[in-house]
PDB file of N, CA, C and O in Angstrom:
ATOM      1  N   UNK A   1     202.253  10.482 103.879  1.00  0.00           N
ATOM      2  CA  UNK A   1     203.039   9.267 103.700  1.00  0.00           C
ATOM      3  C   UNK A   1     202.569   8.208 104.692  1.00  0.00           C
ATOM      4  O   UNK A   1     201.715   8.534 105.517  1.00  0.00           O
ATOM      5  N   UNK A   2     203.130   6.775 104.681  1.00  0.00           N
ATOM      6  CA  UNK A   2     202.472   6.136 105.332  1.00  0.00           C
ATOM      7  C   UNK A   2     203.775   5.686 106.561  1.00  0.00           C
ATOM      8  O   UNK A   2     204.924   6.103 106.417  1.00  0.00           O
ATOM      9  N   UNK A   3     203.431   4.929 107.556  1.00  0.00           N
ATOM     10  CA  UNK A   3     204.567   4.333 108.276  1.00  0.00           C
ATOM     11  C   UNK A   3     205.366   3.212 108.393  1.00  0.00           C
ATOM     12  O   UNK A   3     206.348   3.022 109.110  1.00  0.00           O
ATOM     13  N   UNK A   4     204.758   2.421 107.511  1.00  0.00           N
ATOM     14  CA  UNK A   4     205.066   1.101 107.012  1.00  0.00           C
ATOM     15  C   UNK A   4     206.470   1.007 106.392  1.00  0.00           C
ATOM     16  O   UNK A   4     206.889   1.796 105.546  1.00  0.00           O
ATOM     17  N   UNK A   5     207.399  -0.405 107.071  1.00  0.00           N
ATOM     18  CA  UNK A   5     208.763  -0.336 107.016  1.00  0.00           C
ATOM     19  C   UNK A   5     208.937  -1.622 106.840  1.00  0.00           C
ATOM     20  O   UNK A   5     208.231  -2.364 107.523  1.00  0.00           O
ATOM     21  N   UNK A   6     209.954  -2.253 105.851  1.00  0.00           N
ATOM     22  CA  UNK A   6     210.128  -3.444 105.677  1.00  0.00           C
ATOM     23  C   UNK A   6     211.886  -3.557 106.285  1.00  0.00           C
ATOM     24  O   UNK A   6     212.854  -3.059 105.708  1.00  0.00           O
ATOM     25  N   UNK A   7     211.917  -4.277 107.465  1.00  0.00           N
ATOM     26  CA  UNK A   7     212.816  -3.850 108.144  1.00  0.00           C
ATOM     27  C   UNK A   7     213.869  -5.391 107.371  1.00  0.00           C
ATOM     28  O   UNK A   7     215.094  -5.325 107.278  1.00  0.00           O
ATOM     29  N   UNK A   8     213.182  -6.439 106.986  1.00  0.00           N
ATOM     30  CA  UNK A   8     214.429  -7.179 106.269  1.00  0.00           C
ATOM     31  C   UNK A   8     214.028  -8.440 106.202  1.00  0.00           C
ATOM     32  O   UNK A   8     212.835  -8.592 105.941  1.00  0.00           O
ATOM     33  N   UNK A   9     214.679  -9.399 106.361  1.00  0.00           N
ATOM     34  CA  UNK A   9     214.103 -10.926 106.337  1.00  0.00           C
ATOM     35  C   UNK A   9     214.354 -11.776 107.866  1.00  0.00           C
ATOM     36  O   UNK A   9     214.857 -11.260 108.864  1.00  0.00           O
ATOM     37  N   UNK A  10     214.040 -12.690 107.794  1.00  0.00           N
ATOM     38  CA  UNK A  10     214.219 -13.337 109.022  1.00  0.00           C
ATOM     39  C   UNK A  10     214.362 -14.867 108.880  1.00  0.00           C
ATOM     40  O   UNK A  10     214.057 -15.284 107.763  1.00  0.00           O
ATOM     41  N   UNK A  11     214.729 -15.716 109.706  1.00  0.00           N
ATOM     42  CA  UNK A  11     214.662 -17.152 109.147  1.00  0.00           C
ATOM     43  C   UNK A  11     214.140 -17.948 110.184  1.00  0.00           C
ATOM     44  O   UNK A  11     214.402 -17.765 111.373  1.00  0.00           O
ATOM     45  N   UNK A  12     213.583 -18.614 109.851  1.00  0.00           N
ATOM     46  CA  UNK A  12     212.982 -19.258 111.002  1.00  0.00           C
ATOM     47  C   UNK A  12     213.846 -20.552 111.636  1.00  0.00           C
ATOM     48  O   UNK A  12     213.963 -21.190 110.590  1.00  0.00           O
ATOM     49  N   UNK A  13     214.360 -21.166 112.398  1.00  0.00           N
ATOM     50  CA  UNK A  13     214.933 -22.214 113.345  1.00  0.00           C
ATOM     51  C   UNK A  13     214.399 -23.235 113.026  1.00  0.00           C
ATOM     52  O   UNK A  13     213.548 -23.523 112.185  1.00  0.00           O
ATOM     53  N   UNK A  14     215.036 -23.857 113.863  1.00  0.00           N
ATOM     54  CA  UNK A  14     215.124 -25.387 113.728  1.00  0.00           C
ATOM     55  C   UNK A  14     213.869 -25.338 115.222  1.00  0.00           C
ATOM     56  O   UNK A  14     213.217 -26.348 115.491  1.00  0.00           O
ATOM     57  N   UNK A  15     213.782 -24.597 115.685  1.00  0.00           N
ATOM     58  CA  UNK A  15     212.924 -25.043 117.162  1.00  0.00           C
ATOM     59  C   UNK A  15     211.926 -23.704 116.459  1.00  0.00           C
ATOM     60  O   UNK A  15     211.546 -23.479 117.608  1.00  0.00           O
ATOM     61  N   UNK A  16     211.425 -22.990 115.899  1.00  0.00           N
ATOM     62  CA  UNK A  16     210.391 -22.353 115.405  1.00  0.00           C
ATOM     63  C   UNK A  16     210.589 -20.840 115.915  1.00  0.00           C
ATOM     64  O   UNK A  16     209.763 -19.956 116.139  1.00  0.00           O
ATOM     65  N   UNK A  17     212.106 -20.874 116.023  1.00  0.00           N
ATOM     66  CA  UNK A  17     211.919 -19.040 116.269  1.00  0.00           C
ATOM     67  C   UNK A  17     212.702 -18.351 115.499  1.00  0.00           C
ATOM     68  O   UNK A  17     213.526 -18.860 114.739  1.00  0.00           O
ATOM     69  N   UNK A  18     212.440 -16.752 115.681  1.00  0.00           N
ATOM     70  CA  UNK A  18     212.708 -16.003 114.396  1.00  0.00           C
ATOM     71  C   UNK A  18     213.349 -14.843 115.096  1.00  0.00           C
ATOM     72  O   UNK A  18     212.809 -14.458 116.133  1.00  0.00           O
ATOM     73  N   UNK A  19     214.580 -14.148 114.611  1.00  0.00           N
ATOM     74  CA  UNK A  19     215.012 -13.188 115.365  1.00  0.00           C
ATOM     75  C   UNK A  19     214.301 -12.231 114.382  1.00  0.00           C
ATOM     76  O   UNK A  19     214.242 -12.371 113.160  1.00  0.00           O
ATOM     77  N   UNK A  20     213.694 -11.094 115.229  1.00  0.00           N
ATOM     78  CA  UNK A  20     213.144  -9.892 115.012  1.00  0.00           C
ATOM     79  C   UNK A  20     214.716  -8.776 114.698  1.00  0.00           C
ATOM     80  O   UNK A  20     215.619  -8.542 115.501  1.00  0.00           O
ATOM     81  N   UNK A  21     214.582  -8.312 113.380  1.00  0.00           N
ATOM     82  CA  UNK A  21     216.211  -7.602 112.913  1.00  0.00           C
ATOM     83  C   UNK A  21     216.499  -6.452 113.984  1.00  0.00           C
ATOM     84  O   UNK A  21     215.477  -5.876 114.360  1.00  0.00           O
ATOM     85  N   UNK A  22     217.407  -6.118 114.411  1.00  0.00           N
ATOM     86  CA  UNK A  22     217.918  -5.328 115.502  1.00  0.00           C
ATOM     87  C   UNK A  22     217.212  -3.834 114.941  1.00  0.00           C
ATOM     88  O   UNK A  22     216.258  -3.390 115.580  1.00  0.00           O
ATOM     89  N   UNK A  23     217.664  -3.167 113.859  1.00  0.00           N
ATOM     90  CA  UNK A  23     216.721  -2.113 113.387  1.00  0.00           C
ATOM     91  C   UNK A  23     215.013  -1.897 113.730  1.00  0.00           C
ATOM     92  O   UNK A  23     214.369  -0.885 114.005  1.00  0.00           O
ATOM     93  N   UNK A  24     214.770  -2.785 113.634  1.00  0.00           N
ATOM     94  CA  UNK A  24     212.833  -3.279 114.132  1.00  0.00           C
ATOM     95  C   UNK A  24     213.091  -3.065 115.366  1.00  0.00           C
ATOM     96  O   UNK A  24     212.361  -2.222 115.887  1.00  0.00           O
ATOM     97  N   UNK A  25     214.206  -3.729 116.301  1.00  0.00           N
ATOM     98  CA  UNK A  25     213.805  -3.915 117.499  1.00  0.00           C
ATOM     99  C   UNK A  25     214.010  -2.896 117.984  1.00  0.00           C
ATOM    100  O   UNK A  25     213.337  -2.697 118.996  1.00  0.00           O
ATOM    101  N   UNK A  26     214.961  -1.786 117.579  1.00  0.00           N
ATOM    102  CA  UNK A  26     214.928  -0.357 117.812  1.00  0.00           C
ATOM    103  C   UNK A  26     213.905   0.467 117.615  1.00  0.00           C
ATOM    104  O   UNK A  26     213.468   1.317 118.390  1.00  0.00           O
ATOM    105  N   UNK A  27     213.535   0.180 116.535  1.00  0.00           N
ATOM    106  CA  UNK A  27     212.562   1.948 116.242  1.00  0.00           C
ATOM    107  C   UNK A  27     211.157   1.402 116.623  1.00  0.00           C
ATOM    108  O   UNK A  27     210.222   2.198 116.706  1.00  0.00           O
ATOM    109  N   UNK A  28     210.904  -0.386 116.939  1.00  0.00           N
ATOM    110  CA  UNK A  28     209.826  -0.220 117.689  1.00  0.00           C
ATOM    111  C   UNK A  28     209.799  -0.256 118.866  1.00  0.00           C
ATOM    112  O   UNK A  28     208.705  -0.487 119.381  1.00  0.00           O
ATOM    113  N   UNK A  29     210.908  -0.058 119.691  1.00  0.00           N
ATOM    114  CA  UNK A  29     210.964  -0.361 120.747  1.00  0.00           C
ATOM    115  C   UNK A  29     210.464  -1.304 121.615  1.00  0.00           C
ATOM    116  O   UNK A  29     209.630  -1.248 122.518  1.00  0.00           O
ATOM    117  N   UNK A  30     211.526  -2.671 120.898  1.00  0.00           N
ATOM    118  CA  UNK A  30     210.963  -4.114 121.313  1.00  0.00           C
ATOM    119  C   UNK A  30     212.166  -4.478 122.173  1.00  0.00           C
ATOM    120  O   UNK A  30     213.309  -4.640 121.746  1.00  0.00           O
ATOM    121  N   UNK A  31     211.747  -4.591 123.496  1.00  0.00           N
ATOM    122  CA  UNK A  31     212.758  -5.126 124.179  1.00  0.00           C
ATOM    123  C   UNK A  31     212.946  -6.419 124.733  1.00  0.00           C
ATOM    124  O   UNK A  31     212.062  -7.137 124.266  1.00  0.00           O
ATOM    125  N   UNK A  32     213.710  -7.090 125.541  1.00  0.00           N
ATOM    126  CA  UNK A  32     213.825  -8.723 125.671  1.00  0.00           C
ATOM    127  C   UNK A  32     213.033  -8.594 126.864  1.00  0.00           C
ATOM    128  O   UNK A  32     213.153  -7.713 127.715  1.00  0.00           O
ATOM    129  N   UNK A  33     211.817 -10.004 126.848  1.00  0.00           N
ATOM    130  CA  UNK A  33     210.853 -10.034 127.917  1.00  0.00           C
ATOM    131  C   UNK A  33     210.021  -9.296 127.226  1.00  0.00           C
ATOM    132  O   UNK A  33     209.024  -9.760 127.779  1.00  0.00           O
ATOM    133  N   UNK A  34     209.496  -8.385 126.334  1.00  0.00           N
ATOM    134  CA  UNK A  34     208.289  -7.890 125.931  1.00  0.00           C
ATOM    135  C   UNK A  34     207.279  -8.950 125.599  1.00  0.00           C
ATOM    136  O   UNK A  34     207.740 -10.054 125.309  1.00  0.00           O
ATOM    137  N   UNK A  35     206.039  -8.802 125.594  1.00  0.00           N
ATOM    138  CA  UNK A  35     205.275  -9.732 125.272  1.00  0.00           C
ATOM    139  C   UNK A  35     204.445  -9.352 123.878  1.00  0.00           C
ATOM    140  O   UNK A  35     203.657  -8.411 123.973  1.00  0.00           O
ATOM    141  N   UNK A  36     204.563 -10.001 122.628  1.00  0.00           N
ATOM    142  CA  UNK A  36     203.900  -9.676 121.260  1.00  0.00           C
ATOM    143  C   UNK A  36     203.244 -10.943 120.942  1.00  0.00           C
ATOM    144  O   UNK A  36     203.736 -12.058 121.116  1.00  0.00           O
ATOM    145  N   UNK A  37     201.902 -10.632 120.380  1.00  0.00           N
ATOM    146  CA  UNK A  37     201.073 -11.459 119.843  1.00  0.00           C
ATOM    147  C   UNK A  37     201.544 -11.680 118.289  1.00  0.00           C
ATOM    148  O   UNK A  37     201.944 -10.773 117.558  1.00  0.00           O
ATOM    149  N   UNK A  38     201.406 -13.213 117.886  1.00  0.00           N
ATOM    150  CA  UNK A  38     201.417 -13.351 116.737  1.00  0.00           C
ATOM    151  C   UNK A  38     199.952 -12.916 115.676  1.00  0.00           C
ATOM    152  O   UNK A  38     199.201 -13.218 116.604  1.00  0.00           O
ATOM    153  N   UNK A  39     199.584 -12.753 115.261  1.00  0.00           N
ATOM    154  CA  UNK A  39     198.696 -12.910 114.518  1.00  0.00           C
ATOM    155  C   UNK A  39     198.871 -12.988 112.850  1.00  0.00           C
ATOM    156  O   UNK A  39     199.910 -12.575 112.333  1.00  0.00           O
ATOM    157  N   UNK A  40     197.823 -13.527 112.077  1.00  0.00           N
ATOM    158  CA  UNK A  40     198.254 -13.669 110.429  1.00  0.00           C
ATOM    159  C   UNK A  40     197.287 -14.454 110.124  1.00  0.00           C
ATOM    160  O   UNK A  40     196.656 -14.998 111.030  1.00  0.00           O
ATOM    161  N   UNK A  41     197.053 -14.619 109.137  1.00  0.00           N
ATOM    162  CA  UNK A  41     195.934 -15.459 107.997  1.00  0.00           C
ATOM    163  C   UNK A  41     196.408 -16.586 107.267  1.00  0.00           C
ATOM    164  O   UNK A  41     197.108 -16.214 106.326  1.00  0.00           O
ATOM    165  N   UNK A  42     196.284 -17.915 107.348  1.00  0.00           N
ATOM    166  CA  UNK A  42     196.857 -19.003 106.602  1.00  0.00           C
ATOM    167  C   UNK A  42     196.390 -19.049 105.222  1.00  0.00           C
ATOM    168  O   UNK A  42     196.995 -19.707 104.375  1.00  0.00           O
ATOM    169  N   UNK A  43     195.137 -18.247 104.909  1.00  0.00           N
ATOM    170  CA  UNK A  43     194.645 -18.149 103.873  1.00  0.00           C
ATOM    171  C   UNK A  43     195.526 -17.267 102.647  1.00  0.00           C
ATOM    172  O   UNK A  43     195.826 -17.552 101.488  1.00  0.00           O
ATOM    173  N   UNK A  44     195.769 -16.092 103.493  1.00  0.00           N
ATOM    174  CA  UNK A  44     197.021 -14.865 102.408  1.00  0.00           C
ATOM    175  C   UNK A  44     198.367 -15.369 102.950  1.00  0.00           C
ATOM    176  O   UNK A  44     199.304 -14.755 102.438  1.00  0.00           O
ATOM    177  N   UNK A  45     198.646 -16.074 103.616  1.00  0.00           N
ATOM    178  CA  UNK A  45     200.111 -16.415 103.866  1.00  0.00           C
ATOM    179  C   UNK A  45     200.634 -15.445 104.975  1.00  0.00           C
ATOM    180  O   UNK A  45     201.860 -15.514 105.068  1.00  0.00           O
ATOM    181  N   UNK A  46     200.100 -14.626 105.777  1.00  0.00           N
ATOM    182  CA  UNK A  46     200.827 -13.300 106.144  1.00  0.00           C
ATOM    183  C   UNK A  46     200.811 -13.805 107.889  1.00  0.00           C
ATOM    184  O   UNK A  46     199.923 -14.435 108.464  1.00  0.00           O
ATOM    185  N   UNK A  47     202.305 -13.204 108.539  1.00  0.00           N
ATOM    186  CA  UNK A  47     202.349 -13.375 110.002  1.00  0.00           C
ATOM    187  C   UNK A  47     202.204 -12.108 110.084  1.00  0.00           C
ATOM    188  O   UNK A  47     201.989 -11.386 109.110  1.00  0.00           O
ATOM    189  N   UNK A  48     202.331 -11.643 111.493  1.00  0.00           N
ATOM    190  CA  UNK A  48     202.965 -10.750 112.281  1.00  0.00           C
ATOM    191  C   UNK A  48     202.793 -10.874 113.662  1.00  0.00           C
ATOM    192  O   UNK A  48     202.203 -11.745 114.301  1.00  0.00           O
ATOM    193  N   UNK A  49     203.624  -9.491 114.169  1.00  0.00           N
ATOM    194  CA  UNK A  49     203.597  -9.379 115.240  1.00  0.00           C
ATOM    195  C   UNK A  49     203.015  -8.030 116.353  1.00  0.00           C
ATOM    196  O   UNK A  49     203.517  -6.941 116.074  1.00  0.00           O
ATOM    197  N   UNK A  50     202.523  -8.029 116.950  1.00  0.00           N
ATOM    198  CA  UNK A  50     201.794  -7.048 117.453  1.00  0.00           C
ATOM    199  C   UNK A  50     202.527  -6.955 118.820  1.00  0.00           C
ATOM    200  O   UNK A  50     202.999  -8.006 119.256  1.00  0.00           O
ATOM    201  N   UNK A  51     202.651  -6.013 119.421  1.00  0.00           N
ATOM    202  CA  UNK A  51     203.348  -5.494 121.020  1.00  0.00           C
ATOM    203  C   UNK A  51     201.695  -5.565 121.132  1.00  0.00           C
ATOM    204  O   UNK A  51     200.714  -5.505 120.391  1.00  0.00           O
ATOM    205  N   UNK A  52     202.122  -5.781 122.976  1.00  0.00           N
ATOM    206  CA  UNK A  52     200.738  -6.373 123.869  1.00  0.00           C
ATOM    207  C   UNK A  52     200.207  -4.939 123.912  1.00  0.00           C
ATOM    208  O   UNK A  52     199.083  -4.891 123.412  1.00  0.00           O
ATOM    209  N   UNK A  53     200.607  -3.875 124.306  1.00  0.00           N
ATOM    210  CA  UNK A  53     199.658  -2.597 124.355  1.00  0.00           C
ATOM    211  C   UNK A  53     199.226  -2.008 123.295  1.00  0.00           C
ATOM    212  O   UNK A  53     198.280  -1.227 123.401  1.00  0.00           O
ATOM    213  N   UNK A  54     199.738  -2.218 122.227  1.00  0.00           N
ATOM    214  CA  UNK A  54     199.307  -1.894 121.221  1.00  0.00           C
ATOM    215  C   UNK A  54     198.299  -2.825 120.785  1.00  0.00           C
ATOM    216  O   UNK A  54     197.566  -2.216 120.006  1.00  0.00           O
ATOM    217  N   UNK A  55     197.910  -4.050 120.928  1.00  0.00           N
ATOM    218  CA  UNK A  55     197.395  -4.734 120.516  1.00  0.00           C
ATOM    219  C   UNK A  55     195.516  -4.281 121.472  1.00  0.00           C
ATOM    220  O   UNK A  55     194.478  -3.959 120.893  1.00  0.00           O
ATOM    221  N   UNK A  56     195.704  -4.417 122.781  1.00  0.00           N
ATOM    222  CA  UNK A  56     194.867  -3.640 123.772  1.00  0.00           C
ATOM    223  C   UNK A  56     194.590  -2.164 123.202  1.00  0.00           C
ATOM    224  O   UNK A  56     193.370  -2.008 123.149  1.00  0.00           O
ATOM    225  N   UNK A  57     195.079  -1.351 122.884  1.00  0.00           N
ATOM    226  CA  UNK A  57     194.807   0.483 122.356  1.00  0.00           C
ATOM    227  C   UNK A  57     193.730  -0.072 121.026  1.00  0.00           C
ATOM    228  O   UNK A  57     192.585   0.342 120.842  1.00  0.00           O
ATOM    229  N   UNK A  58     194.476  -1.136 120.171  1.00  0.00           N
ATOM    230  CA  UNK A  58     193.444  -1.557 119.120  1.00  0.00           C
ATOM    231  C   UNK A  58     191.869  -2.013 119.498  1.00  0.00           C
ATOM    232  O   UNK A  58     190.818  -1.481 119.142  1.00  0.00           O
ATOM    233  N   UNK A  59     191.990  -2.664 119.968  1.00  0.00           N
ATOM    234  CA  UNK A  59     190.729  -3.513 120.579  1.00  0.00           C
ATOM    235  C   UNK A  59     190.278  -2.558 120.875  1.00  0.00           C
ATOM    236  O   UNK A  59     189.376  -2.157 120.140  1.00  0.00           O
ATOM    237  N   UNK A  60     190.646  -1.718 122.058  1.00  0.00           N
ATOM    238  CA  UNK A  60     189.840  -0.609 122.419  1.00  0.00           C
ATOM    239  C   UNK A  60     189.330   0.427 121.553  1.00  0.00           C
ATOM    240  O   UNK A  60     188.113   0.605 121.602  1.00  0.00           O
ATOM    241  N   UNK A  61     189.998   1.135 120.783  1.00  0.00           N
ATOM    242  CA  UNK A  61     189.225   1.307 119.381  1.00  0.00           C
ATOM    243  C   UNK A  61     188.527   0.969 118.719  1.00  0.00           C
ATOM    244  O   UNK A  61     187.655   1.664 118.198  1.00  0.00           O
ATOM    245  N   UNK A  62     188.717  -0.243 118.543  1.00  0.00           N
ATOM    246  CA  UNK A  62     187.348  -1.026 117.691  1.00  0.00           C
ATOM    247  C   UNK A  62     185.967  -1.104 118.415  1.00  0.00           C
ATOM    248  O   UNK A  62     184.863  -0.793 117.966  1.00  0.00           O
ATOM    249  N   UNK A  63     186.212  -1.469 119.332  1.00  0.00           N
ATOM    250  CA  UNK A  63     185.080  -1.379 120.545  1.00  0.00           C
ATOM    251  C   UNK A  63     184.200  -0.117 120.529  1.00  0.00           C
ATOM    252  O   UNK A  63     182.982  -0.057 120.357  1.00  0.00           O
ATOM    253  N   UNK A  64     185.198   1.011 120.773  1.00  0.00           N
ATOM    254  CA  UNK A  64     184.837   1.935 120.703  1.00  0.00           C
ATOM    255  C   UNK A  64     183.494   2.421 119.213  1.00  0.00           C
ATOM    256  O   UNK A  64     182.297   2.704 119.267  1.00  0.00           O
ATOM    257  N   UNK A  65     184.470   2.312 118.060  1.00  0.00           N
ATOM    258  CA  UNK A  65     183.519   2.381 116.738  1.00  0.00           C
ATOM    259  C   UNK A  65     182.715   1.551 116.360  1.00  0.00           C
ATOM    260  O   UNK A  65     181.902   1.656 115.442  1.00  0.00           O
ATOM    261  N   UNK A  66     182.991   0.280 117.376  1.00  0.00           N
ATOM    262  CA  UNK A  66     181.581  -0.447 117.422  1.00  0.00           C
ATOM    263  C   UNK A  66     180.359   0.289 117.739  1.00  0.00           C
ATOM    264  O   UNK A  66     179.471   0.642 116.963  1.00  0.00           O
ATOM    265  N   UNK A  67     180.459   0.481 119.105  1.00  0.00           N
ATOM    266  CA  UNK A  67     179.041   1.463 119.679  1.00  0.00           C
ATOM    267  C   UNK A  67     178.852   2.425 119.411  1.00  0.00           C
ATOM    268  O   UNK A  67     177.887   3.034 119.874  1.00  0.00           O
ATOM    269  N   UNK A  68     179.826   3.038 118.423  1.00  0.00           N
ATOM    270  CA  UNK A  68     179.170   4.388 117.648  1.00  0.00           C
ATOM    271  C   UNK A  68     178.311   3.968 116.657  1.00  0.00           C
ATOM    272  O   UNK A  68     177.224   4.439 116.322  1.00  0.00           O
ATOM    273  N   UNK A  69     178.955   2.981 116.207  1.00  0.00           N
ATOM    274  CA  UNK A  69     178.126   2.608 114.872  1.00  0.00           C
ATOM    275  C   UNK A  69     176.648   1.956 115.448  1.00  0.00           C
ATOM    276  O   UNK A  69     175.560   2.365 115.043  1.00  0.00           O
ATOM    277  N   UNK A  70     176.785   1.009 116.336  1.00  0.00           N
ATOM    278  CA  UNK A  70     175.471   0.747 117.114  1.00  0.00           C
ATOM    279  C   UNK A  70     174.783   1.930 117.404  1.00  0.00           C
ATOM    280  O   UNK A  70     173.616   1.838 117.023  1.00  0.00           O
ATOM    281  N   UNK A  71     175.026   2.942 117.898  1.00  0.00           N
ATOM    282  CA  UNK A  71     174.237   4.113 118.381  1.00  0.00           C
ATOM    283  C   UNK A  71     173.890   4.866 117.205  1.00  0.00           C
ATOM    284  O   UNK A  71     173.216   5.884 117.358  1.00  0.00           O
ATOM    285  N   UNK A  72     174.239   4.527 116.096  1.00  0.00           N
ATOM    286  CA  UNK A  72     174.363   5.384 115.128  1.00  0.00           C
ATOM    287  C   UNK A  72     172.927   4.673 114.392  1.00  0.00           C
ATOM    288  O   UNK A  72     171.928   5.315 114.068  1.00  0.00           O
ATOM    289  N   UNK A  73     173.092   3.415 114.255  1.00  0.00           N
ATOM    290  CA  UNK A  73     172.134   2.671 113.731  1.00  0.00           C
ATOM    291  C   UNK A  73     170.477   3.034 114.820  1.00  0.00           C
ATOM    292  O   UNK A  73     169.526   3.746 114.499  1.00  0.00           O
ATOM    293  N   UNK A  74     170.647   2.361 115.903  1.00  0.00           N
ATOM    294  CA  UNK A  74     169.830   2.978 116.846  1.00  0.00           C
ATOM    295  C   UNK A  74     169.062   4.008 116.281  1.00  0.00           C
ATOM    296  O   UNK A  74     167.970   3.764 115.768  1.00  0.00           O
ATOM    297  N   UNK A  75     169.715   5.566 116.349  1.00  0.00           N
ATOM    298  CA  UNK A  75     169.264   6.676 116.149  1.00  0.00           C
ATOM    299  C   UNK A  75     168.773   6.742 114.866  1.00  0.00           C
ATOM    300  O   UNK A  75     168.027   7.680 114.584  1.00  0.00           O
ATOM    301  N   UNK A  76     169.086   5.829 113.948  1.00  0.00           N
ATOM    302  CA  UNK A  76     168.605   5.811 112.402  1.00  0.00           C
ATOM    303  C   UNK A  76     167.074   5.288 112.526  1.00  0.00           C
ATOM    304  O   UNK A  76     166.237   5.930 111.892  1.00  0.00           O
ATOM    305  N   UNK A  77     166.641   4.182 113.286  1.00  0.00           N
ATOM    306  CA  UNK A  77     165.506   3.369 113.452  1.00  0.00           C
ATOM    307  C   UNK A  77     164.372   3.617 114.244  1.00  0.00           C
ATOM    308  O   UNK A  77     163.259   3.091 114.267  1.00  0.00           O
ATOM    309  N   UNK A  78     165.074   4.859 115.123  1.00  0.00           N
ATOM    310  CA  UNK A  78     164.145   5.838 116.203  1.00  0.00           C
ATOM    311  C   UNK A  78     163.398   6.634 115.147  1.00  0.00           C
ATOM    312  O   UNK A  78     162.584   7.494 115.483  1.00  0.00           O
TER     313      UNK A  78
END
């Protein structure tokens, strides 16, 4: 199964903010003062929000299967 949860709607303000639904803010364990990146595509319409360590664990992953794949290529051309 997958982990993906549509926790509800949200509305956006008159000054551009959005309360994150109390359910979300539970089971992801988002607390007040956390720091989350927005990110999203203007092209598909889509926001979100990313927690800062999670966002860092990503990067670092990618990074990671970057230089495999570099080393991988490498060893193909040797």
């Amino acid at each position: 199964m997958h982990d993906k949860k549509l926790y509800g709607t949200a509305t956006v303000g008159t000054k551009g903010q959005v309360v994150i639904p109390a359910d979300a803010r539970e089971e992801l364990n988002i607390n007040p003062g956390d720091h989350l990146y927005v990110i999203g595509s203007a092209r598909h319409g889509f926001i979100g929000l990313i927690q800062e360590g999670e966002l860092e664990d990503y990067i670092e992953r990618m990074n990671i299967q970057v230089e495999t794949l570099k080393q991988l290529k490498k060893d193909k051309t040797e």
